[in-house]
C-alpha positions in Angstrom: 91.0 143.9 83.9 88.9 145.3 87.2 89.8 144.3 90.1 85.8 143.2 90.2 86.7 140.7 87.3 89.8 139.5 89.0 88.2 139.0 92.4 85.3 137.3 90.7 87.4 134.8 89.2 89.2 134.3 92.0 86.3 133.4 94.2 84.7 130.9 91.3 88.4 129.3 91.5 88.5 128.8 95.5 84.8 127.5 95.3 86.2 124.4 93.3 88.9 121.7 94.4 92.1 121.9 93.0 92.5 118.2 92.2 90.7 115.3 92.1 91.0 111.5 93.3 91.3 109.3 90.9 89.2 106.9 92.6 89.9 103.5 90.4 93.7 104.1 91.2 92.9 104.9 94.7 90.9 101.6 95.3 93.6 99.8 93.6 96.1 100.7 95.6 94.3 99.8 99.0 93.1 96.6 97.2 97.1 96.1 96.7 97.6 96.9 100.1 94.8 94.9 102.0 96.0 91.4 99.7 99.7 92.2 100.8 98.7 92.0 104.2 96.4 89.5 103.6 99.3 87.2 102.3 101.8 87.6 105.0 99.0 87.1 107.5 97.9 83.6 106.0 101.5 82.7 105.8 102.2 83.9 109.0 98.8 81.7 110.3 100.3 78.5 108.2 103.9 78.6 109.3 103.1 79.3 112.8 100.5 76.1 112.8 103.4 74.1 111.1 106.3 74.7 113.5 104.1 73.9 116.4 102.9 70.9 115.2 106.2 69.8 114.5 107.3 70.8 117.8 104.7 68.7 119.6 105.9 66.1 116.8 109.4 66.2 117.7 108.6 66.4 121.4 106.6 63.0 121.1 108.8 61.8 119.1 111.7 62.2 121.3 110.1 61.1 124.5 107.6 58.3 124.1 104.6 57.0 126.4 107.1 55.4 128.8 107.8 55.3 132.7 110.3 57.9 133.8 110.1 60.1 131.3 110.0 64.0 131.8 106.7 64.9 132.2 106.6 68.6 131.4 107.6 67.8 128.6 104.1 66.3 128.0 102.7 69.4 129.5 104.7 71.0 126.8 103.4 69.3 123.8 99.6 69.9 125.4 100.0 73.7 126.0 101.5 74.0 122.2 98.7 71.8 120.9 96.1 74.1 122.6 98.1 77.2 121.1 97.5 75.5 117.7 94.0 75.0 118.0 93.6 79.0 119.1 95.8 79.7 116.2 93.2 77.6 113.9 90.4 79.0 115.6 91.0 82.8 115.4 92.3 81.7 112.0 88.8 80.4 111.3 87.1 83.5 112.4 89.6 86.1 110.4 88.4 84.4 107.1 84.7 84.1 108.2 84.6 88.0 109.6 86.9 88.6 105.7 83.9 88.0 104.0 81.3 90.4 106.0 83.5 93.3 104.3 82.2 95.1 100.9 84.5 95.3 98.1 84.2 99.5 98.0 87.0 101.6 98.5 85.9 101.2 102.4 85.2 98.5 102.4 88.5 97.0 101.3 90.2 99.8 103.5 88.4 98.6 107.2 89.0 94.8 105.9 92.7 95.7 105.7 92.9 97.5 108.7 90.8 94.6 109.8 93.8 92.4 108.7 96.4 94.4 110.5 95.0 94.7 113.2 94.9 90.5 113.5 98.3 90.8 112.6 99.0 92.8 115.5 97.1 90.4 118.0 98.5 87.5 116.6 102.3 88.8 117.0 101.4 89.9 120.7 99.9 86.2 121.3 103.2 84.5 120.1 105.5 87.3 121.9 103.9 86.4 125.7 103.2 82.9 125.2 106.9 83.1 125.0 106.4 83.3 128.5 104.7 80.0 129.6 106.3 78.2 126.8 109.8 78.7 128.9 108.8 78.5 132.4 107.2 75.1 131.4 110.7 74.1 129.8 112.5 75.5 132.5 110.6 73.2 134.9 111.2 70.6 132.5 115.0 71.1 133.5 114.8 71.2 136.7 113.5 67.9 136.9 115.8 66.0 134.6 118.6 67.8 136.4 119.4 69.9 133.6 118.5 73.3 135.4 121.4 75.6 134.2 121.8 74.1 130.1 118.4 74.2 129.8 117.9 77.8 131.0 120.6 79.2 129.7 119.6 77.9 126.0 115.9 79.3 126.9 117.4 82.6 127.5 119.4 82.9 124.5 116.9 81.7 122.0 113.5 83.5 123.8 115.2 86.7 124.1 116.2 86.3 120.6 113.0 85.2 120.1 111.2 88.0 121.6 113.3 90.7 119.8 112.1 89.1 116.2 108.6 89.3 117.3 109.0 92.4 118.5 110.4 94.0 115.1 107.3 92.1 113.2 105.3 93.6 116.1 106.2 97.1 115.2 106.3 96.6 111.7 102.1 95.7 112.2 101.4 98.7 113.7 103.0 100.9 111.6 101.0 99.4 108.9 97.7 99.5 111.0 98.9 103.0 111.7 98.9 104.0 108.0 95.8 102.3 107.2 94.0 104.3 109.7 95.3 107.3 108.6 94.7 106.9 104.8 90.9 106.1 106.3 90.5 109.6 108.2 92.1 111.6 105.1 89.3 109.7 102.9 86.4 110.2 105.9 88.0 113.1 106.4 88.4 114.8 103.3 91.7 116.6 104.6 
């Protein structure tokens, strides 16, 4: 063979891809992906709406409408009730803004990075309103003359607390992270 024919070929082979995307897989997998997060979003919206309610419940429960009673911890039960009603709220508008997206490839790929991206704003919510949430409990000691029990329990449990929220914190934006990239190779074409 010339080295004509062999260059020839050559070139007609670098002209074309060397593989392809199998496109239906491809979509399949990010559909996979974007219902995963999906999932663990709604249950994280549910469980999170449940616990507080049932904090505000127990709080209520524990310390009726009565004269002399503690009353941060009715400031308490309001601040958590208002946290539920953001958490229903923004809850609201994740589904409503779910159903703008189209059901392409992209489409399902910028609603999952949609989704993580919640995910990520809803783990950095419940990590600072840590914050309030114990200085209003720590007041709450202070006036029943609990001061130390109570803030050394708050300590324990937020800074526990904090460190769990800040695992599921990183584990969101490592999967925001990935779904970004996996958009720029596609936009990309790299």
């Amino acid at each position: 063979m010339e080295f004509d024919e062999v260059k020839k070929i050559w070139d007609a082979q670098n002209n074309q891809p060397l593989y392809a995307i199998d496109e239906k897989t491809l979509h399949n997998r990010i559909r996979s992906r974007m219902n995963a997060v999906r999932h663990v979003t709604n249950i994280s919206d549910w469980v999170l709406i449940v616990i507080y309610i049932g904090t505000v419940g127990r709080l209520l429960y524990r310390n009726p409408f009565k004269p002399g009673v503690n009353t941060f911890i009715y400031l308490e039960a309001v601040w958590i009730l208002a946290t539920v009603v953001y958490f229903l709220v923004i809850h609201l508008r994740r589904i409503k803004a779910g159903r703008q997206f189209d059901r392409s490839i992209h489409g399902d790929l910028d609603h999952a990075i949609s989704l993580a991206s919640y995910q990520v704003r809803l783990s950095e919510v419940i990590r600072w309103n840590l914050f309030p949430l114990g200085a209003i409990l720590i007041l709450s000691g202070w006036e029943s003359g609990k001061l130390l029990r109570v803030s050394v329990v708050i300590l324990v449990s937020y800074t526990l607390a904090f460190y769990v929220i800040s695992i599921g914190l990183r584990l969101s934006k490592r999967r925001k992270r990935e779904l970004r990239s996996l958009k720029e190779k596609l936009e990309g074409g790299n």
